[in-house]
C-alpha positions as CSV (number, residue, x, y, z in Angstrom):
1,X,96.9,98.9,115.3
2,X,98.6,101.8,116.8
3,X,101.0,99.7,118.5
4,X,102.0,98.2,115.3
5,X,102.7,101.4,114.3
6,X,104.6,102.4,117.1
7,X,106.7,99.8,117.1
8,X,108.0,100.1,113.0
9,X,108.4,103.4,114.0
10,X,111.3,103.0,117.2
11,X,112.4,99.5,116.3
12,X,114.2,101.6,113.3
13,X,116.7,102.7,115.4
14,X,117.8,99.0,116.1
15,X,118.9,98.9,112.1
16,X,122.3,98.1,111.4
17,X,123.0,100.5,108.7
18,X,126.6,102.3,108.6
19,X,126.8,102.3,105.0
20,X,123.6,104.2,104.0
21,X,122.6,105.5,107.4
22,X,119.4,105.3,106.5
23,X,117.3,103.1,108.8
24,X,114.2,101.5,108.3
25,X,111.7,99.7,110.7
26,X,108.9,97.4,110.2
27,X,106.1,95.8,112.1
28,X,103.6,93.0,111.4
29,X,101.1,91.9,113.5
30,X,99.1,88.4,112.6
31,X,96.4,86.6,113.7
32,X,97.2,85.5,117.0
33,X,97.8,89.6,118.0
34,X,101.1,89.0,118.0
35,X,103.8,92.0,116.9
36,X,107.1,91.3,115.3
37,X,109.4,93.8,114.7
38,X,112.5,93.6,112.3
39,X,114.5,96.2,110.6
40,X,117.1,96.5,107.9
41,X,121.0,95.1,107.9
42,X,123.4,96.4,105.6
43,X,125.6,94.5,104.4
44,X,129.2,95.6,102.5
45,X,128.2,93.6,99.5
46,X,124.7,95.8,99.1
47,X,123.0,92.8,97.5
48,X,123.3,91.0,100.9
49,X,121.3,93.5,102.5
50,X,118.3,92.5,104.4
51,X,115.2,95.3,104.4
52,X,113.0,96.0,107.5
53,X,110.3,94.0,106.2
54,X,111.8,90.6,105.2
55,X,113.3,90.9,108.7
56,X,109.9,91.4,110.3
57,X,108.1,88.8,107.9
58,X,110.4,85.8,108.3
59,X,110.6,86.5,111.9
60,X,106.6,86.3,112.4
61,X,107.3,83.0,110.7
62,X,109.8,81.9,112.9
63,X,107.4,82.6,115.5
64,X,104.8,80.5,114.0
65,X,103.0,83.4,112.4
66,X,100.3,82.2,110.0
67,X,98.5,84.8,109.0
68,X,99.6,88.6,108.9
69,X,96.9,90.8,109.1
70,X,99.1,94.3,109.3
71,X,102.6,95.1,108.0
72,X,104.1,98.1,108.6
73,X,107.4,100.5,107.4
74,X,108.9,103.4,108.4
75,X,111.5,105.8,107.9
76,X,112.8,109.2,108.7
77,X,111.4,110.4,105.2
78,X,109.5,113.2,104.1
79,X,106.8,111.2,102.6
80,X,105.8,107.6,103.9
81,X,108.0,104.7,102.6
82,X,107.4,102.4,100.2
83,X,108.5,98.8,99.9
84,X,110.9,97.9,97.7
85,X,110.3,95.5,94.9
86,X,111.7,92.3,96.3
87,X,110.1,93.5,100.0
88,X,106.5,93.3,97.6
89,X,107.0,90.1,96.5
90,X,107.2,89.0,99.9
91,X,104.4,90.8,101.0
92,X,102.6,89.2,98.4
93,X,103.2,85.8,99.5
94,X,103.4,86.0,102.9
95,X,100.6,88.7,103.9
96,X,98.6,88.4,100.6
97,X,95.6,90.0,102.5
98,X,97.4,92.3,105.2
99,X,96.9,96.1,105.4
100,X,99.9,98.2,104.3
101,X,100.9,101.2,106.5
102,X,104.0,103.4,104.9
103,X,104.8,105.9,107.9
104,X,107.2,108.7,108.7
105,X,108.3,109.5,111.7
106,X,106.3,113.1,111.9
107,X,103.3,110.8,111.1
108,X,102.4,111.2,107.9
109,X,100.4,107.5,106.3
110,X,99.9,105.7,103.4
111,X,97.7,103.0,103.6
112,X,97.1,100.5,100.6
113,X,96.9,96.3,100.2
114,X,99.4,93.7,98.5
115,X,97.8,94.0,95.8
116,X,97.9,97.8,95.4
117,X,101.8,97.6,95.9
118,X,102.4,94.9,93.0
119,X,99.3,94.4,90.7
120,X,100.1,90.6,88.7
121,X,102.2,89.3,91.6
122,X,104.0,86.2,91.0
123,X,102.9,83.6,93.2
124,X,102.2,79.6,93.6
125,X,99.5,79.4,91.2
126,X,102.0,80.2,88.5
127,X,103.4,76.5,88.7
128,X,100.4,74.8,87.5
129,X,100.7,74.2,83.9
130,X,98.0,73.2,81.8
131,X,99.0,70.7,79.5
């Protein structure tokens, strides 16, 4: 676990963010004990901006990632990070029954589950209609 959390933590200074210059790094870590690292990209046009976290979740996938048991942010904040609302809804559906670790860098934590972060998520089930 703690290397999970090591590695959100100085993988953030990989990010790619000259517009904001606020950096963020994530960490998952899935079944096989694997650790993939990601962190955010800026973009010029913000809404092409990719966070930590979808960078870290769809590259566990890339690596055949199945199930993600841990994912965790940081950030040079005062209080731990939180994921952002479309960074949930991936959570949700990718690491529906991960641990959540928000960090700083000092090492302040937050710990919660998917659930916890967005209560009523949308998900696959919502395609099944009834009639």
């Amino acid at each position: 676990v703690e290397s999970v959390l090591d590695s959100a933590r100085s993988v953030r200074q990989y990010a790619y963010a000259p517009y904001s210059g606020f950096r963020v790094g994530a960490a998952v870590l899935d079944a096989a004990g694997r650790i993939t690292a990601g962190t955010n990209v800026e973009n010029a046009s913000y809404g092409l901006t990719l966070c930590a976290e979808r960078a870290a979740l769809a590259a566990a996938r890339a690596g055949g990632a199945e199930r993600i048991l841990l994912v965790a942010i940081a950030a040079d904040t005062a209080e731990p990070i939180t994921p952002c609302g479309a960074c949930r809804q991936w959570i949700a559906e990718l690491a529906p029954h991960a641990l959540i670790a928000m960090l700083t860098l000092e090492g302040s934590e937050r710990w919660c589950t998917p659930n916890d972060l967005l209560p009523h998520a949308f998900g696959g089930s919502m395609f099944r209609t009834t009639t």
